[in-house]
N, C-alpha and C positions, 0 to 999 in steps of 0.2 A: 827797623827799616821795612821789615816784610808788613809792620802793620798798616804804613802808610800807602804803603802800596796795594793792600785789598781795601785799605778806607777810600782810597783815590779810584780804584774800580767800581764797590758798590754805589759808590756814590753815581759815578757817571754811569751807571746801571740803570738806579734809580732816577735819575734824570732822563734817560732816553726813553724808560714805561714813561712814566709822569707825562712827556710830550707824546707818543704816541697814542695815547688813552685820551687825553686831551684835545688831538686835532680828528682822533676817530670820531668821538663823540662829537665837538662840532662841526664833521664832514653831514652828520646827520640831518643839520639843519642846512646842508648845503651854503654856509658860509667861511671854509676853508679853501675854495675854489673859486675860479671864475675871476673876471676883471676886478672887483670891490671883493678881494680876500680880508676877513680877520678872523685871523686863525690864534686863537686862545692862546696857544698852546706856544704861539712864539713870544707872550710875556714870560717866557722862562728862559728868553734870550739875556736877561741882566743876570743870571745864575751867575755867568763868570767872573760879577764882580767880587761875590763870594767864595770862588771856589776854583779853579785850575780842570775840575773832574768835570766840570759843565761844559768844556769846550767838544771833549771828545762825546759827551755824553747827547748834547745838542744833536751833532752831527748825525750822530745814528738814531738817535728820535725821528729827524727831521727825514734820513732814508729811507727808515724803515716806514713812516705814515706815508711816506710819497708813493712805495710798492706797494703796502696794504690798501692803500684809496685809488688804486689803478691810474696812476699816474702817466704818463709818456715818460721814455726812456729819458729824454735833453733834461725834463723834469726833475726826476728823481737825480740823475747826475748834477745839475747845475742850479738847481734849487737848493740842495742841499750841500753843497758848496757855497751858497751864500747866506748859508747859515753859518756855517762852517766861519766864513769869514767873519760873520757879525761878532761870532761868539768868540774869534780869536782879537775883536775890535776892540771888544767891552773890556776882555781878561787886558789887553796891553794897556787899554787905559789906568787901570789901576795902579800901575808905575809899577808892580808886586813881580812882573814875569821876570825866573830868573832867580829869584832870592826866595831862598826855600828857606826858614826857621830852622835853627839846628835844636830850639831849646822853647819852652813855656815861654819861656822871658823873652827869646827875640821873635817867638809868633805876638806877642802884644805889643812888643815894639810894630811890627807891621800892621797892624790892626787897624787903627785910625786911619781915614783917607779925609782929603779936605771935603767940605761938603762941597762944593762945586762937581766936582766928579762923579759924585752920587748923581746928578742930571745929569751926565751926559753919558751914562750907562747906554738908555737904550740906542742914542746915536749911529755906533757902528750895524747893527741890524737894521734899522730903518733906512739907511743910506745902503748896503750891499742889497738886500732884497727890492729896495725901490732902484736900485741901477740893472740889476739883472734878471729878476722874473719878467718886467716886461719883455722881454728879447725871447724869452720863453713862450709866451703868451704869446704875443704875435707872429713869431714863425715855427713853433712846434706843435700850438695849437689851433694856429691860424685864425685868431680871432679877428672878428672884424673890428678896426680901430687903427691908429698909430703907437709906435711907442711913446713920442710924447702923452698921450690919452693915460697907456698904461702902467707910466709914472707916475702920473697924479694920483690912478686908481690904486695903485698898488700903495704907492706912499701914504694914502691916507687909511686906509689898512693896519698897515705898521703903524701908523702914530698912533690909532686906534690901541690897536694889541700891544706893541713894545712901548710905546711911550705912555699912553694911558695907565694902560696893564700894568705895564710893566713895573713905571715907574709906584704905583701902587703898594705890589707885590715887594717891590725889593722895600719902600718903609717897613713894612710889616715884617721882613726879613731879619733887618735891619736890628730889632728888637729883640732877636731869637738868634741871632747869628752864633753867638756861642757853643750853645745850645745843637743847633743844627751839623753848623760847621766846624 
């Protein structure tokens, strides 16, 4: 039991570097900020279809770059809460939360997910960061625009990064899952 429990923390260890290294470096070209965000580093929002340690792991990625890239306070709070959410979106999709394997044999009994669900991974992220960063963006940052405007900007963002990305990332995941996870 202790082992799964430091696999279930390095894991979401190495997931919160992973995203913070990720949206530091594309802060660099300045497109993790501003109305038209795609931030790389939210294709590792479908982690949690793989894995339980992504959700917490997301969270503190998503804090920790919001402070290190000087973010406003609503920001780093409520941004990353809607990360937080997305990654708790993807994990419940899986139908998995809840039913922990006691044994080899019943982690492969869970293993398989229909492939239907394998699309609609990025969903939960795409939908909580396109309902809530705009509300951030225009009265935290007070950007000029509406929040209808920073819906569309934001959402097309995320489809960019979580759905392009993302969904991507989790094929190739997909093929290594064993392996990894």
């Amino acid at each position: 039991m202790k082992n799964k429990k430091v696999l279930f923390l390095v894991q979401a260890a190495v997931i919160a570097a992973i995203y913070v290294v990720l949206t530091y470096f594309i802060s660099a070209f300045d497109l993790a900020s501003g109305a038209i965000q795609v931030r790389i580093s939210e294709a590792l929002c479908i982690l949690p279809f793989f894995t339980p340690a992504a959700v917490p792991g997301l969270f503190l990625g998503c804090l920790i770059s919001n402070l290190i890239t000087g973010c406003v306070i609503w920001d780093v709070v409520f941004g990353s809460l809607a990360t937080l959410l997305g990654a708790l979106g993807t994990w419940l999709l899986t139908g998995r939360a809840g039913k922990v394997p006691s044994d080899r044999k019943a982690k492969k009994q869970l293993t398989p997910l229909p492939p239907a669900r394998k699309w609609l991974a990025p969903l939960p992220p795409i939908l909580a960061n396109t309902l809530i960063v705009p509300f951030i963006l225009c009265y935290a940052y007070q950007f000029p625009g509406s929040v209808p405007y920073f819906m569309l900007t934001v959402g097309i963002g995320e489809i960019i990064s979580c759905g392009i990305l993302g969904l991507i990332l989790l094929n190739v995941l997909s093929r290594y899952r064993k392996y990894i996870f």
